[in-house]
C-alpha positions in Angstrom: 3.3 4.3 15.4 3.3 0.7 15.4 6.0 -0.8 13.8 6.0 -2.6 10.1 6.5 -6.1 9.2 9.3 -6.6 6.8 8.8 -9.3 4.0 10.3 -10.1 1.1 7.8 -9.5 -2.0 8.8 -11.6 -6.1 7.2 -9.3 -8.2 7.0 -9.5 -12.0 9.5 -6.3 -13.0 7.4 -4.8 -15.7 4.6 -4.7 -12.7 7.1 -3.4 -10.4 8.1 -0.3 -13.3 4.4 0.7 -13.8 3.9 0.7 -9.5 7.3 3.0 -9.2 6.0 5.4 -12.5 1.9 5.3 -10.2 3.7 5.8 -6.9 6.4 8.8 -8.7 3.0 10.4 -9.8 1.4 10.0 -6.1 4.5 11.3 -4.2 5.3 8.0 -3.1 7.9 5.5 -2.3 6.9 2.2 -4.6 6.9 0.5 -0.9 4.4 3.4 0.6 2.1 3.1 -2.3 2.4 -0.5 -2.5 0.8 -0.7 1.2 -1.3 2.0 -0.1 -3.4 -0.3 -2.5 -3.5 -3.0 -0.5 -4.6 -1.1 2.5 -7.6 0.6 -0.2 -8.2 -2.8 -0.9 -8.8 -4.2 1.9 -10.7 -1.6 3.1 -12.8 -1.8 0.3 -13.6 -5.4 0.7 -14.7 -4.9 4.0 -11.7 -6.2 6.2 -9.8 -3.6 7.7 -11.4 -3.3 11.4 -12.9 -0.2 11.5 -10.0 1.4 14.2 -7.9 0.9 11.5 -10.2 2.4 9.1 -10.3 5.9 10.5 -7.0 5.8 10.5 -6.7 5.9 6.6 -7.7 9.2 6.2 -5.5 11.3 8.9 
Protein backbone atom coordinates (compact mmCIF):
# COMPACT_ATOMS: atom_id res chain seq x y z
CA UNK A 1 0.00 0.00 0.00
CA UNK A 2 1.05 3.32 -0.94
CA UNK A 3 1.57 5.52 1.72
CA UNK A 4 -0.93 8.66 2.77
CA UNK A 5 -0.28 12.24 2.68
CA UNK A 6 -0.80 13.90 6.04
CA UNK A 7 -2.44 17.47 6.00
CA UNK A 8 -3.82 19.46 8.31
CA UNK A 9 -7.75 19.97 7.51
CA UNK A 10 -10.06 23.60 9.59
CA UNK A 11 -13.25 22.17 9.60
CA UNK A 12 -16.36 23.88 10.95
CA UNK A 13 -17.05 21.56 14.37
CA UNK A 14 -20.71 21.06 13.97
CA UNK A 15 -19.58 19.55 10.32
CA UNK A 16 -17.00 17.63 11.85
CA UNK A 17 -19.87 16.09 14.71
CA UNK A 18 -22.38 15.08 11.96
CA UNK A 19 -19.11 13.32 9.73
CA UNK A 20 -17.92 11.36 13.20
CA UNK A 21 -22.02 10.41 13.96
CA UNK A 22 -22.04 9.21 9.41
CA UNK A 23 -18.69 7.57 9.78
CA UNK A 24 -19.79 5.74 13.66
CA UNK A 25 -22.81 4.47 11.47
CA UNK A 26 -20.42 3.25 8.44
CA UNK A 27 -17.80 1.58 10.76
CA UNK A 28 -15.46 4.17 10.20
CA UNK A 29 -12.80 6.38 11.47
CA UNK A 30 -14.13 10.21 10.75
CA UNK A 31 -10.51 10.32 8.77
CA UNK A 32 -11.41 6.90 6.69
CA UNK A 33 -14.74 8.12 5.81
CA UNK A 34 -13.65 11.46 5.24
CA UNK A 35 -11.27 10.10 2.29
CA UNK A 36 -14.20 8.01 1.67
CA UNK A 37 -16.39 10.91 0.19
CA UNK A 38 -13.95 12.59 -1.36
CA UNK A 39 -12.69 9.58 -3.10
CA UNK A 40 -16.80 8.82 -4.21
CA UNK A 41 -16.63 12.18 -5.28
CA UNK A 42 -14.15 12.33 -7.33
CA UNK A 43 -14.88 9.32 -8.77
CA UNK A 44 -18.08 10.41 -9.56
CA UNK A 45 -16.99 13.52 -11.28
CA UNK A 46 -14.93 11.67 -13.49
CA UNK A 47 -11.36 12.17 -12.07
CA UNK A 48 -10.01 9.36 -10.37
CA UNK A 49 -7.86 7.51 -13.19
CA UNK A 50 -9.48 4.46 -13.82
CA UNK A 51 -6.42 2.18 -11.94
CA UNK A 52 -7.48 3.87 -9.10
CA UNK A 53 -11.03 3.27 -9.80
CA UNK A 54 -11.02 -0.44 -9.56
CA UNK A 55 -9.37 -0.18 -6.68
CA UNK A 56 -12.51 1.38 -4.83
CA UNK A 57 -14.37 -1.59 -4.72
CA UNK A 58 -11.75 -4.38 -3.36
Amino acid sequence: MAKKKNFPLRIDPKLYDILQGWAKDEFRSVNSHVEFLLREAAKKAGRLPKSEDKKIGE
